[in-house]
MIDOSE-1310 file (N, C-alpha, C; in nm, 2 decimals, decimal comma, always signed):
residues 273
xxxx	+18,68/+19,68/+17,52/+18,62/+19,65/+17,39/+18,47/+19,65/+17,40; +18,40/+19,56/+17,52/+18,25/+19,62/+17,56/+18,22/+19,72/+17,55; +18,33/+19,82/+17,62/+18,23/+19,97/+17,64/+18,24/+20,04/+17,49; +18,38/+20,01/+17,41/+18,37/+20,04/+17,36/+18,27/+20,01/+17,20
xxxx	+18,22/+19,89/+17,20/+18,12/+19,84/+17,11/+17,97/+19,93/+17,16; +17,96/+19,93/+17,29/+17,82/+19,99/+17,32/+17,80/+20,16/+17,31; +17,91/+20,19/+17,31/+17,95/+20,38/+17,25/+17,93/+20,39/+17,14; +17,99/+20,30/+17,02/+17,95/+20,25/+16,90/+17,81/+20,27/+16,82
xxxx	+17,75/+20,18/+16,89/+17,58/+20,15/+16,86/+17,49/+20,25/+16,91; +17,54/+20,29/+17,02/+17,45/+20,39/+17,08/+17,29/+20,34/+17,17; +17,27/+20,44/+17,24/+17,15/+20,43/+17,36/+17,06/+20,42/+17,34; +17,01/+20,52/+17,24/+16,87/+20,56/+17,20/+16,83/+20,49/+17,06
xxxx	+16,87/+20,35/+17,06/+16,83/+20,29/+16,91/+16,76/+20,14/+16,95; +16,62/+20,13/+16,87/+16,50/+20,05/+16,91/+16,49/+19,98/+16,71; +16,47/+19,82/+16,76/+16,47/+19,78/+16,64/+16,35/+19,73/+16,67; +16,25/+19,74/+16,58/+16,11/+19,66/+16,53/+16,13/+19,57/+16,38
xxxx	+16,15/+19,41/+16,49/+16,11/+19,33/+16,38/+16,02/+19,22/+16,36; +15,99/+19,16/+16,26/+15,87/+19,04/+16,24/+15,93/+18,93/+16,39; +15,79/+18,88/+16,44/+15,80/+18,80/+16,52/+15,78/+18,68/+16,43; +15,83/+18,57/+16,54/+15,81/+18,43/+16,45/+15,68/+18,38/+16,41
xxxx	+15,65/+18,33/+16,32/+15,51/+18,28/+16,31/+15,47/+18,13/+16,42; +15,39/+18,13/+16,45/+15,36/+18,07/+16,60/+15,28/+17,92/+16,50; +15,35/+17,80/+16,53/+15,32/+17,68/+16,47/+15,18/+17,65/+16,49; +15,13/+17,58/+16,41/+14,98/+17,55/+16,40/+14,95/+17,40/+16,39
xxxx	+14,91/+17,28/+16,40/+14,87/+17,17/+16,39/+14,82/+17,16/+16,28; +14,71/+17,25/+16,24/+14,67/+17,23/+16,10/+14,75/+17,28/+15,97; +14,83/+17,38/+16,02/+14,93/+17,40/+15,93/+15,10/+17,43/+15,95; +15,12/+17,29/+15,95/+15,22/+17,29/+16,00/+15,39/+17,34/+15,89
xxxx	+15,29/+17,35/+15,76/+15,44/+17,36/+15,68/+15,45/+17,51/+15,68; +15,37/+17,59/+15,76/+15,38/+17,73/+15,77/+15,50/+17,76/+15,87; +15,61/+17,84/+15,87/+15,68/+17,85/+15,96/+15,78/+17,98/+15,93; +15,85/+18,06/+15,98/+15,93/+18,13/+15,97/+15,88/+18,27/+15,99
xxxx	+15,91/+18,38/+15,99/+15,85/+18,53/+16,01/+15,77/+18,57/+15,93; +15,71/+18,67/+16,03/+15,59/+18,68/+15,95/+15,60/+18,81/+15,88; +15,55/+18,85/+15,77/+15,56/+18,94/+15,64/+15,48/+19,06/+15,62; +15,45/+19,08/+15,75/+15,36/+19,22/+15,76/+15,41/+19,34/+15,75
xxxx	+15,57/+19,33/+15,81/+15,62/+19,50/+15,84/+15,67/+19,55/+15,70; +15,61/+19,66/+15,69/+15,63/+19,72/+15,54/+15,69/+19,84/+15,52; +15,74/+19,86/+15,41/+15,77/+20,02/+15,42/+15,69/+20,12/+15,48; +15,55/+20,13/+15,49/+15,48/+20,24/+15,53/+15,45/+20,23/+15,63
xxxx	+15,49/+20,07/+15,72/+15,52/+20,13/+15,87/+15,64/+20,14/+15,91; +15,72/+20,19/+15,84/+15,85/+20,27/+15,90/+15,83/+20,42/+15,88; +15,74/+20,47/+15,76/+15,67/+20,56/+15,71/+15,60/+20,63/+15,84; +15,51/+20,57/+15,87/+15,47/+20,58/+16,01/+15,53/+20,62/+16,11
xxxx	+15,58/+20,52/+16,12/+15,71/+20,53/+16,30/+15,78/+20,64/+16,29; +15,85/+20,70/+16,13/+15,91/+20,85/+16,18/+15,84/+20,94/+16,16; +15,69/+20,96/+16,13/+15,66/+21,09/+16,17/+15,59/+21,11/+16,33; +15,64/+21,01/+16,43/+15,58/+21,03/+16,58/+15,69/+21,12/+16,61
xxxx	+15,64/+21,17/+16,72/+15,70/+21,30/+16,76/+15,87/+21,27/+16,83; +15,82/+21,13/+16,92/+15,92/+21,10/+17,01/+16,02/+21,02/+16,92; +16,02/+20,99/+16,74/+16,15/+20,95/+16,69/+16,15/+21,06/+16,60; +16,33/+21,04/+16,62/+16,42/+21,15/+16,56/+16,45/+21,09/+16,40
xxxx	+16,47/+20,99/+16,37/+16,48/+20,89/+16,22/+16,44/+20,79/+16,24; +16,38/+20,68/+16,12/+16,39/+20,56/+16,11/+16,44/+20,51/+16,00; +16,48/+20,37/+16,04/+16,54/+20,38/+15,87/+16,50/+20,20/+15,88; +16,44/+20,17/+15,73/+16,39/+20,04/+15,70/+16,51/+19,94/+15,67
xxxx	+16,49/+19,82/+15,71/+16,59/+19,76/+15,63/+16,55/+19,60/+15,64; +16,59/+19,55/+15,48/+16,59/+19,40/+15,45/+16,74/+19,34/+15,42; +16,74/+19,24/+15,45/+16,91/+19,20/+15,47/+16,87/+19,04/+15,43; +16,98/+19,00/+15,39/+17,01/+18,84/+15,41/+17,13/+18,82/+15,38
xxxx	+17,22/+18,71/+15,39/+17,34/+18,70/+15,37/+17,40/+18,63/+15,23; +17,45/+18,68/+15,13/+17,49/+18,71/+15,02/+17,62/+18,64/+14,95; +17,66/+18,60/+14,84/+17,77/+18,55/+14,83/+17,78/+18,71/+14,69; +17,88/+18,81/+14,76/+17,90/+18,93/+14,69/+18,08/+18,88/+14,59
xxxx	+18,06/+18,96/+14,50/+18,16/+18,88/+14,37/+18,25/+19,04/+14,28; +18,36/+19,06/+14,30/+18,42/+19,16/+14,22/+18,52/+19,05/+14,16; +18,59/+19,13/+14,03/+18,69/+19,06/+13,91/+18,81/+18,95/+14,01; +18,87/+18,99/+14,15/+18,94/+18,94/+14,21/+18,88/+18,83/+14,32
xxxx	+18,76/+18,84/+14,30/+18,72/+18,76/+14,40/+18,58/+18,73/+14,48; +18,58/+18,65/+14,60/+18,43/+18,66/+14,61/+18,43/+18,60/+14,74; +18,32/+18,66/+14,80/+18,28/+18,64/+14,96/+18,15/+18,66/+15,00; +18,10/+18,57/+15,14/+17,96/+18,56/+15,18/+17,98/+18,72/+15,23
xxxx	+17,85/+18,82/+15,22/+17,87/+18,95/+15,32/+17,68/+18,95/+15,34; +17,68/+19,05/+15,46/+17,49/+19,10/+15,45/+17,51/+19,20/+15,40; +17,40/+19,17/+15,28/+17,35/+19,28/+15,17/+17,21/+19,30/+15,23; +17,24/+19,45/+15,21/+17,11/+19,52/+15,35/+17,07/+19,63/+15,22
xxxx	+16,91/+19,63/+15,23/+16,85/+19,74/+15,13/+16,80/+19,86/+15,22; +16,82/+19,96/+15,22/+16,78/+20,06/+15,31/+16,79/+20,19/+15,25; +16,71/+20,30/+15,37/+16,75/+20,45/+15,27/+16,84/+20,52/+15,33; +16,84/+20,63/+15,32/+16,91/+20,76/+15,33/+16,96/+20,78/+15,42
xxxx	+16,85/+20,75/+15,50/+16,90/+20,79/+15,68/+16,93/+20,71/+15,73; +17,00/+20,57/+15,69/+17,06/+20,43/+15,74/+17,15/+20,46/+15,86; +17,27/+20,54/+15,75/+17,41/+20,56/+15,82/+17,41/+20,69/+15,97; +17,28/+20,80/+15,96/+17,28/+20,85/+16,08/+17,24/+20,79/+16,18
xxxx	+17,11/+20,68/+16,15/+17,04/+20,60/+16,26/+17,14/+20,48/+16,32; +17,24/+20,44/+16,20/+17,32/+20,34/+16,26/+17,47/+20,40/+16,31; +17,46/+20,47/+16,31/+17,61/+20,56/+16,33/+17,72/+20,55/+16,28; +17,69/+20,51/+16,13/+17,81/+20,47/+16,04/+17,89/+20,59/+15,94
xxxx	+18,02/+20,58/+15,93/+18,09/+20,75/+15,89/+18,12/+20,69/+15,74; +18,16/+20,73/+15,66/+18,21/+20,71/+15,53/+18,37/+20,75/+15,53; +18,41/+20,63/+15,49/+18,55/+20,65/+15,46/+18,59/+20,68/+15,32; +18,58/+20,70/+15,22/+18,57/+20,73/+15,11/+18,47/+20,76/+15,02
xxxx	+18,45/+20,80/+14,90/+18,30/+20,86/+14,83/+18,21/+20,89/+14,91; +18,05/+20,85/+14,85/+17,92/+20,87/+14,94/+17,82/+20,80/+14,93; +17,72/+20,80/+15,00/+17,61/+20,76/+15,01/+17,53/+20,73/+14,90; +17,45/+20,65/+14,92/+17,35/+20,64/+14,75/+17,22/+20,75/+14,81
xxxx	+17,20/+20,86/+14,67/+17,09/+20,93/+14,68/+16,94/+20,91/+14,75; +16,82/+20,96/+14,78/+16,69/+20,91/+14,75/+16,66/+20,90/+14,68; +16,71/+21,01/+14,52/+16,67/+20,98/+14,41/+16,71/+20,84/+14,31; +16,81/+20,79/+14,36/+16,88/+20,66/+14,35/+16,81/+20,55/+14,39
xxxx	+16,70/+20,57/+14,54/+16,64/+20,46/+14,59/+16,53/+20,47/+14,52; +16,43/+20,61/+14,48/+16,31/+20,59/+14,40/+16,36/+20,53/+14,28; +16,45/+20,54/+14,23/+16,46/+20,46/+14,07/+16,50/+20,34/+14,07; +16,59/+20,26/+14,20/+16,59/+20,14/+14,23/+16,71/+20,14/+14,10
xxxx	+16,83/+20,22/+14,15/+16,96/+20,20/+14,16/+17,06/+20,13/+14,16; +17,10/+20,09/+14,08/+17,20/+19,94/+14,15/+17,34/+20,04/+14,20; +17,36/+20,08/+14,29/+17,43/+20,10/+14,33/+17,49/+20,09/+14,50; +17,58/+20,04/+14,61/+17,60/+19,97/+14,68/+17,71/+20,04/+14,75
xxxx	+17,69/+20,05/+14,89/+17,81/+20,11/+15,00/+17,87/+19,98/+15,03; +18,00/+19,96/+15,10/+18,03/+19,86/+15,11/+18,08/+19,87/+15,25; +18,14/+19,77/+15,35/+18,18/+19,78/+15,46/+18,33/+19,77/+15,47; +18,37/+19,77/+15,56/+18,55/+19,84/+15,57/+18,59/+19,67/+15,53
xxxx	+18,56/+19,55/+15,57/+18,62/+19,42/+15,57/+18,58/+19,39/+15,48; +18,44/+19,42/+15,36/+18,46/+19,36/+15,26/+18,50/+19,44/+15,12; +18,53/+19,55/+15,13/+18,61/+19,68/+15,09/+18,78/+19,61/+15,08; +18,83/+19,55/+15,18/+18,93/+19,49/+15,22/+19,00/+19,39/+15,14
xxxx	+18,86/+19,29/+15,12/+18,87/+19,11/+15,09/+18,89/+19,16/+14,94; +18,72/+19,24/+14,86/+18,75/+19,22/+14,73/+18,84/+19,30/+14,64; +18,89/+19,39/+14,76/+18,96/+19,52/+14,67/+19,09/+19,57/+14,76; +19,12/+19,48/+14,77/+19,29/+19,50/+14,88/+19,38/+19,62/+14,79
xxxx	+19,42/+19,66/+14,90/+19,52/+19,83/+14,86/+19,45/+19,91/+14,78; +19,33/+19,91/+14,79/+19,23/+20,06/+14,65/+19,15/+20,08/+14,67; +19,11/+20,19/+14,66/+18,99/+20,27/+14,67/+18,90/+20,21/+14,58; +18,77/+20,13/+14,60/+18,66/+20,04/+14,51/+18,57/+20,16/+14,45
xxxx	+18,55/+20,28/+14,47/+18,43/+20,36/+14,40/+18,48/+20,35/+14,28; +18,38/+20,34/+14,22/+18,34/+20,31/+14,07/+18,38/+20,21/+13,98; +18,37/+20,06/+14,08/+18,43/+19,99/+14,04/+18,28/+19,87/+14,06; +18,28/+19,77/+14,02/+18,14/+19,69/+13,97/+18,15/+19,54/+14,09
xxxx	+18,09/+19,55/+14,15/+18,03/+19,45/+14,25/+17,93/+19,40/+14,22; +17,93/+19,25/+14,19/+17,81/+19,13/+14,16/+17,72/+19,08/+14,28; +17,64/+19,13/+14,28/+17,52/+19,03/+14,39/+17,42/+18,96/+14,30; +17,44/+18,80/+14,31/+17,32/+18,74/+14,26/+17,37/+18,74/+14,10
xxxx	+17,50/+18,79/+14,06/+17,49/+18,86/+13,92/+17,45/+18,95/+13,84; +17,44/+19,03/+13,93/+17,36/+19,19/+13,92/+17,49/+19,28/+13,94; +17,51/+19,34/+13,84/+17,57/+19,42/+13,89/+17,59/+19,57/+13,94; +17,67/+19,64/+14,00/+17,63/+19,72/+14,12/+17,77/+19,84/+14,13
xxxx	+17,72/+19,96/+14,07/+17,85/+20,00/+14,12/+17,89/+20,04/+14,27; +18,00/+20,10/+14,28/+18,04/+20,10/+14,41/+18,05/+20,24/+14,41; +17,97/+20,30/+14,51/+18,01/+20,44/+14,54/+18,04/+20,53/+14,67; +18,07/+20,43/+14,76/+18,14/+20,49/+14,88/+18,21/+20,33/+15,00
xxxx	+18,21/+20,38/+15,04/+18,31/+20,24/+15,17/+18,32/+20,35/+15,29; +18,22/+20,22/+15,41/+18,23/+20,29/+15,54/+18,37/+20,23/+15,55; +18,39/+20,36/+15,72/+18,46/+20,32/+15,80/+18,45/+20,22/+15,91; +18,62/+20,11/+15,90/+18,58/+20,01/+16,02/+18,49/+20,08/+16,13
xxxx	+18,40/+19,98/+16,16/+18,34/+19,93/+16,28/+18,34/+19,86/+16,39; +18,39/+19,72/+16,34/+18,41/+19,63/+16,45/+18,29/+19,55/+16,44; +18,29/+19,46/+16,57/+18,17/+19,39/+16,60/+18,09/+19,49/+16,69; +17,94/+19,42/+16,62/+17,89/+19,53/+16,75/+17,86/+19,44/+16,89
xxxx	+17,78/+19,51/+17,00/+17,77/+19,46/+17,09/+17,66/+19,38/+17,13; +17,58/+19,35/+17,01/+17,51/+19,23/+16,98/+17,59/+19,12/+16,94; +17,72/+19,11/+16,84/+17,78/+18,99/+16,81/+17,80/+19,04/+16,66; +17,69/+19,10/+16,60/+17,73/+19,12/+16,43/+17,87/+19,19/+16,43
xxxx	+17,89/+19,16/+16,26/+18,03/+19,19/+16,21/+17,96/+19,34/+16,16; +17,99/+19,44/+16,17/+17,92/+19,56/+16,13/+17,99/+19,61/+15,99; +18,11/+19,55/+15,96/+18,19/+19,56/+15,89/+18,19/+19,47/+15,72; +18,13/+19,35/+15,75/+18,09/+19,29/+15,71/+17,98/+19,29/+15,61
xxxx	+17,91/+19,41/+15,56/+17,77/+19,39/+15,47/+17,80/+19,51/+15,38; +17,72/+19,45/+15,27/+17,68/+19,55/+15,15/+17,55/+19,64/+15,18; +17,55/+19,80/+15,15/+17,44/+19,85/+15,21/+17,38/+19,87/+15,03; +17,27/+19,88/+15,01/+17,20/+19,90/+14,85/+17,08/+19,97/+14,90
xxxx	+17,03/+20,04/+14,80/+16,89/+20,11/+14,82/+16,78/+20,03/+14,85; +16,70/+20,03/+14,91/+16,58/+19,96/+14,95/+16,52/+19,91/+14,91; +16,46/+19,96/+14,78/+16,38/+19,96/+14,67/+16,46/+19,85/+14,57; +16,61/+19,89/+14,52/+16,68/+19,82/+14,43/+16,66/+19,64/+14,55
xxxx	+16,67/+19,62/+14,70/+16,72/+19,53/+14,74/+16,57/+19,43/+14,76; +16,39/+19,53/+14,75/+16,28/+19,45/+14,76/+16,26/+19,40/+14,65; +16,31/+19,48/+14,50/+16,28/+19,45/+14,35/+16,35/+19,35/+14,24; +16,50/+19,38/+14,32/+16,56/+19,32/+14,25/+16,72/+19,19/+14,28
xxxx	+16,63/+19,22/+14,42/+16,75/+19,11/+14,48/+16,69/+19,00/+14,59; +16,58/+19,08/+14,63/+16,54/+18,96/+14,72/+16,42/+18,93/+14,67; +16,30/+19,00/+14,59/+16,24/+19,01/+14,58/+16,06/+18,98/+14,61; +16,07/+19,08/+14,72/+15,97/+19,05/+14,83/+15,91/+19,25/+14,89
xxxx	+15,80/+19,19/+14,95/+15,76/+19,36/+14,94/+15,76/+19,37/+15,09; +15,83/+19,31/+15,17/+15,83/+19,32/+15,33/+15,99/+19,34/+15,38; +15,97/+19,41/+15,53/+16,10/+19,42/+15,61/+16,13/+19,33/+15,69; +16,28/+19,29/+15,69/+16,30/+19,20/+15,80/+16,32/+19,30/+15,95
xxxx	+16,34/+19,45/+15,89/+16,36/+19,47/+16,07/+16,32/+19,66/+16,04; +16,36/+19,72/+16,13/+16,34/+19,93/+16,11/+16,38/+19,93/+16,22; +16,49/+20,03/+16,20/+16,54/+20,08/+16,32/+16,57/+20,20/+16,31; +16,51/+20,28/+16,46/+16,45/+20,39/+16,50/+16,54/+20,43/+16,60
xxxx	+16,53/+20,57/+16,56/+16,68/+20,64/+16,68/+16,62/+20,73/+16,78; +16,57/+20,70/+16,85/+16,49/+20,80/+16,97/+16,55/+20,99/+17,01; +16,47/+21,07/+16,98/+16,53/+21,16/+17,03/+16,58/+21,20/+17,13; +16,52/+21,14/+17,27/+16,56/+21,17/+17,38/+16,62/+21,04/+17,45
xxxx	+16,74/+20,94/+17,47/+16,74/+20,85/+17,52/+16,67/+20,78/+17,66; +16,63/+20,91/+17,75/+16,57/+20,93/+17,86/+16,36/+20,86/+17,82; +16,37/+20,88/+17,72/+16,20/+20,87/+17,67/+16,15/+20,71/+17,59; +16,26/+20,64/+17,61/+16,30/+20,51/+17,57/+16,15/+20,45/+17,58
xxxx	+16,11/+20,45/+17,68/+15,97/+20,31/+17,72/+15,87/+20,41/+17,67; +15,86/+20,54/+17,66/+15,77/+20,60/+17,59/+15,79/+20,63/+17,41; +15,89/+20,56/+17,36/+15,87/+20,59/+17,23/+15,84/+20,40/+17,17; +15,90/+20,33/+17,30/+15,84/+20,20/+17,29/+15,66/+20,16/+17,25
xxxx	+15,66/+20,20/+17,35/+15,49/+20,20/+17,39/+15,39/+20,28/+17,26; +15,50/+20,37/+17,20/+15,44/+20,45/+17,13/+15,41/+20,42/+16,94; +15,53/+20,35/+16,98/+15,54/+20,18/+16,86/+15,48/+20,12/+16,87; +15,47/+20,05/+16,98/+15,36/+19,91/+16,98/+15,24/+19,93/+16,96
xxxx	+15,15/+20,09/+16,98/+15,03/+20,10/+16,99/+15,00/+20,10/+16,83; +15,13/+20,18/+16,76/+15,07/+20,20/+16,63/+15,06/+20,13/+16,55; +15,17/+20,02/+16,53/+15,20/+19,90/+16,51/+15,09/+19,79/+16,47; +15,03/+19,80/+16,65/+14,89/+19,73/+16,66/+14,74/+19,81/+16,60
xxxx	+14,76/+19,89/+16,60/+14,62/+19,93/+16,52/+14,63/+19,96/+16,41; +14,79/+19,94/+16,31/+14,81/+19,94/+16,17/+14,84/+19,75/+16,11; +14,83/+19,67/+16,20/+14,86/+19,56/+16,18/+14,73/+19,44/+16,22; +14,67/+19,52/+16,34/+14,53/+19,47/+16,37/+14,58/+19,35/+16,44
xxxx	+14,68/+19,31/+16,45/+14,73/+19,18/+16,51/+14,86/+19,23/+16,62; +14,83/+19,17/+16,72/+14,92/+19,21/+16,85/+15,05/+19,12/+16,86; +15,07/+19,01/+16,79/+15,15/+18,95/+16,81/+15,27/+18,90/+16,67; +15,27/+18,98/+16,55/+15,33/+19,01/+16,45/+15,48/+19,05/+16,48
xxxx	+15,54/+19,14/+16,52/+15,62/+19,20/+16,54/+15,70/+19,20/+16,71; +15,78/+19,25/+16,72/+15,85/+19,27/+16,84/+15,97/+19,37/+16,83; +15,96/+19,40/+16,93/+16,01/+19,53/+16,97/+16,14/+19,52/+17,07; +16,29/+19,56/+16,96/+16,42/+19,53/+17,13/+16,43/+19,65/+17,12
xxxx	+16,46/+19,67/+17,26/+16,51/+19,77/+17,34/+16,66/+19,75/+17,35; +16,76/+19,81/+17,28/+16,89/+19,79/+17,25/+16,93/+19,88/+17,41; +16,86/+19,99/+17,45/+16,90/+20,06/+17,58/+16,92/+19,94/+17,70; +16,86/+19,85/+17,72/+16,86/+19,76/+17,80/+16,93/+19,68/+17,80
xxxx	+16,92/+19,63/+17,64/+17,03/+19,50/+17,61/+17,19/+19,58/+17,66; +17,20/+19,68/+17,64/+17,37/+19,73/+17,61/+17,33/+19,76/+17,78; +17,27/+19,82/+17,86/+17,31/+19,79/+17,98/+17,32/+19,70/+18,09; +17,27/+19,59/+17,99/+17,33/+19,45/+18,04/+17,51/+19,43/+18,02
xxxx	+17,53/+19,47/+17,91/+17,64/+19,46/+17,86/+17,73/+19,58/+17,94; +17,73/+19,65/+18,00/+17,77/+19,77/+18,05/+17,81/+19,69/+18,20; +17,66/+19,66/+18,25/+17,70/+19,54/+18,42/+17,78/+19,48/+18,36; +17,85/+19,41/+18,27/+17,90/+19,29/+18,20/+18,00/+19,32/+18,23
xxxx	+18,05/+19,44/+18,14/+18,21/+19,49/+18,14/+18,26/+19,54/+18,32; +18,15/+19,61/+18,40/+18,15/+19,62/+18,55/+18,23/+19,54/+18,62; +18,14/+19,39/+18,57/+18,17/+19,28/+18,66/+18,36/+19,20/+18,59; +18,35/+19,23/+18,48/+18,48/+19,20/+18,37/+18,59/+19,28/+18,51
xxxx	+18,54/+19,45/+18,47/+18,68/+19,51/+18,58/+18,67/+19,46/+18,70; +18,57/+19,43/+18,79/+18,57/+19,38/+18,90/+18,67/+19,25/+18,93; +18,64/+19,22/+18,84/+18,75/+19,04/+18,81/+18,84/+19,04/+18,81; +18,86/+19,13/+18,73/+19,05/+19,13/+18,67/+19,10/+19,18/+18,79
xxxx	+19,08/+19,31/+18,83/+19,10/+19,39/+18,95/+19,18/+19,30/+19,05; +19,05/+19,19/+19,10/+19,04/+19,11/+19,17/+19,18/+19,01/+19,15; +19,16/+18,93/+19,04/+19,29/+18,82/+18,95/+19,42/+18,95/+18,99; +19,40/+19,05/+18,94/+19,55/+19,13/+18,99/+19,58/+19,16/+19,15
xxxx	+19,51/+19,14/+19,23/+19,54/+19,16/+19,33/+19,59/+19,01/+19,40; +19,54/+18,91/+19,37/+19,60/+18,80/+19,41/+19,66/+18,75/+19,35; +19,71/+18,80/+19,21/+19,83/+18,74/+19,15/+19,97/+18,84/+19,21; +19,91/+18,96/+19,29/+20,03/+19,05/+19,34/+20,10/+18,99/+19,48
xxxx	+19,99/+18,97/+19,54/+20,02/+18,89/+19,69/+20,06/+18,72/+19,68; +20,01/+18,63/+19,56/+20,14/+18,52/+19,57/+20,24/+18,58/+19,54; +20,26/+18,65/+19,46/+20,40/+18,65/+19,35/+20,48/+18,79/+19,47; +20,41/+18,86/+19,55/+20,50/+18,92/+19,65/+20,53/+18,81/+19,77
xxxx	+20,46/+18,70/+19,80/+20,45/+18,61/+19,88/+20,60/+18,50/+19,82; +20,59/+18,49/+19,71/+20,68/+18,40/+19,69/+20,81/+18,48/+19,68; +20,83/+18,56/+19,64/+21,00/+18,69/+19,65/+21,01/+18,70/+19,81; +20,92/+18,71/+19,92/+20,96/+18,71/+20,04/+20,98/+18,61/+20,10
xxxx	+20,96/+18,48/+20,03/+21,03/+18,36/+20,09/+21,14/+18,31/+20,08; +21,18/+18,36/+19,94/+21,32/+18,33/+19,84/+21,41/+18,42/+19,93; +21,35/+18,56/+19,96/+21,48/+18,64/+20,00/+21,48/+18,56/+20,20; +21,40/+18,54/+20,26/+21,41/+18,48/+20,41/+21,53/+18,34/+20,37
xxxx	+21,44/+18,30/+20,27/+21,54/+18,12/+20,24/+21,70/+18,19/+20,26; +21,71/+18,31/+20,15/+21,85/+18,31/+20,13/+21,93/+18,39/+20,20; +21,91/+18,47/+20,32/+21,92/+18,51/+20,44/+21,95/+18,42/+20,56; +21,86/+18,28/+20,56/+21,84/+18,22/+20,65/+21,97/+18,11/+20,63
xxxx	+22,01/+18,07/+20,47/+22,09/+18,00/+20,45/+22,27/+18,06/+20,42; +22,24/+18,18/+20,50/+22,40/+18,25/+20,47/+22,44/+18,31/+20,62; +22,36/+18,26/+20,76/+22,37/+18,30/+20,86/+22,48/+18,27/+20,93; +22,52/+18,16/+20,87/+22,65/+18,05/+20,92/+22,77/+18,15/+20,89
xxxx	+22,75/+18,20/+20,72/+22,88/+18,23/+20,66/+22,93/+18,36/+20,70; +22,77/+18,49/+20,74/+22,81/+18,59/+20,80/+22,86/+18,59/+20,96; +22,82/+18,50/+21,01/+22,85/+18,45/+21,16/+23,02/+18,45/+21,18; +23,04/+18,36/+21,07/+23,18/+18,33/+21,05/+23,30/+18,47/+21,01
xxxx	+23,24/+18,48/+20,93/+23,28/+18,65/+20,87/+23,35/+18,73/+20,98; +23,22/+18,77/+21,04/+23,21/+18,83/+21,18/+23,30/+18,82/+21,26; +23,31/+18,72/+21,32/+23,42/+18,61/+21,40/+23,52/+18,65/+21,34; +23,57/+18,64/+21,21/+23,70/+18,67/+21,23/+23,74/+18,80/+21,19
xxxx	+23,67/+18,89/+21,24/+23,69/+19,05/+21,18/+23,60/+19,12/+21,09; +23,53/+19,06/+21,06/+23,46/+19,14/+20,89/+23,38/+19,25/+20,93; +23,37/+19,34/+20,91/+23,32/+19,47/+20,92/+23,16/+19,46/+20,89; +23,08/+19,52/+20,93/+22,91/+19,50/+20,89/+22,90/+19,52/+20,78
x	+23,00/+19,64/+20,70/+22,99/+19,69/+20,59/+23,05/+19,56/+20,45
């Protein structure tokens, strides 16, 4: 299930998002992330040479509402190139246009588990999803995901145009994160380095933002699963040698306790056979 979440997510994917705002004595009621990363530096980040897409996104977690029912999901605002950069497939209908995101669209992809909760046995396209009391048609439903191999439910969120999700849902003109799909997975710390610089001389502040390296994190998670077979391997090999250890004592016991009877046997004629 590790390896298989980190196949999932993929190698070559770098998320830039707001660092925390760093507490102050004189202003202490200031606190939580800071609000600098904007659309036009994700604008930025994909025309460098060494990324292949980026794709912006604002998220928070949602209490989403259809005629049957209603559940918390992440409603995530993003564009076009969400589902190539995050490697999500469509299981039914499609995508919301870019002409849908310049007009700021109400319209909403949905994920395979909450496709599930509000609309059990049916196909949801063209059918009206409430966020906030807004309502939203539905015009496609990925395919399950699973968890990924950070811990999120990938399955779990509403995807909406970007624009529809800065204007009229959350309403704020900043990103909580952009994530960028590297062309060459091999060029990883050079398309890093190649973010940070731009970042910093479009933000003027070096300590705004932060930069994961998902290549790193998932091959922590790769040693992880390593050490997982190593274990088990291990657990099976000494669960083979008590459990052959205990059958060769039972058969000696019951050998050792019938020596009398074949002795006797013997003694009075019995054949080996």
């Amino acid at each position: 299930e590790v390896v298989r979440s980190i196949e999932v997510l993929g190698t070559n994917l770098l998320v830039v998002r707001p660092s925390q705002v760093r507490k102050q004595v004189a202003r202490r009621e200031v606190r939580g992330f800071a609000t600098s990363l904007v659309p036009e530096d994700c604008e930025a980040i994909a025309e460098l040479a060494v990324v292949g897409e980026a794709a912006p996104a604002m998220s928070g977690g949602l209490r989403v509402r259809s005629d049957g029912g209603s559940m918390v999901a992440t409603v995530l605002g993003s564009t076009t190139s969400f589902p190539s950069v995050r490697r999500f497939r469509l299981r039914a209908g499609r995508f919301f246009h870019a002409d849908e995101d310049r007009a700021s669209r109400r319209v909403a992809v949905l994920g395979a588990r909450v496709a599930e909760t509000l609309y059990p046995g049916e196909v949801p396209t063209g059918r009206i999803l409430r966020i906030r009391g807004v309502p939203f048609e539905v015009v496609g439903v990925f395919e399950p995901k699973g968890v990924g191999a950070d811990g999120s439910d990938e399955d779990r969120q509403v995807v909406i145009p970007l624009r529809t999700a800065l204007r009229r849902v959350f309403n704020v003109t900043w990103l909580d994160s952009v994530f960028v799909s590297v062309r060459d997975p091999r060029a990883m710390r050079a398309a890093e380095s190649e973010i940070d610089a731009l970042l910093r001389e479009r933000h003027r502040r070096p300590d705004d933002f932060a930069i994961q390296d998902r290549a790193r994190f998932l091959s922590a998670r790769r040693e992880t699963a390593e050490f997982l077979k190593r274990l088990t391997t291990g657990l099976a090999a000494v669960a083979l040698l008590v459990g052959g250890t205990g059958i060769l004592g039972l058969m000696l016991l019951s050998v050792k306790e019938r020596t009398g009877e074949i002795g006797l046997r013997m003694a009075v004629g019995a054949t080996p056979r």
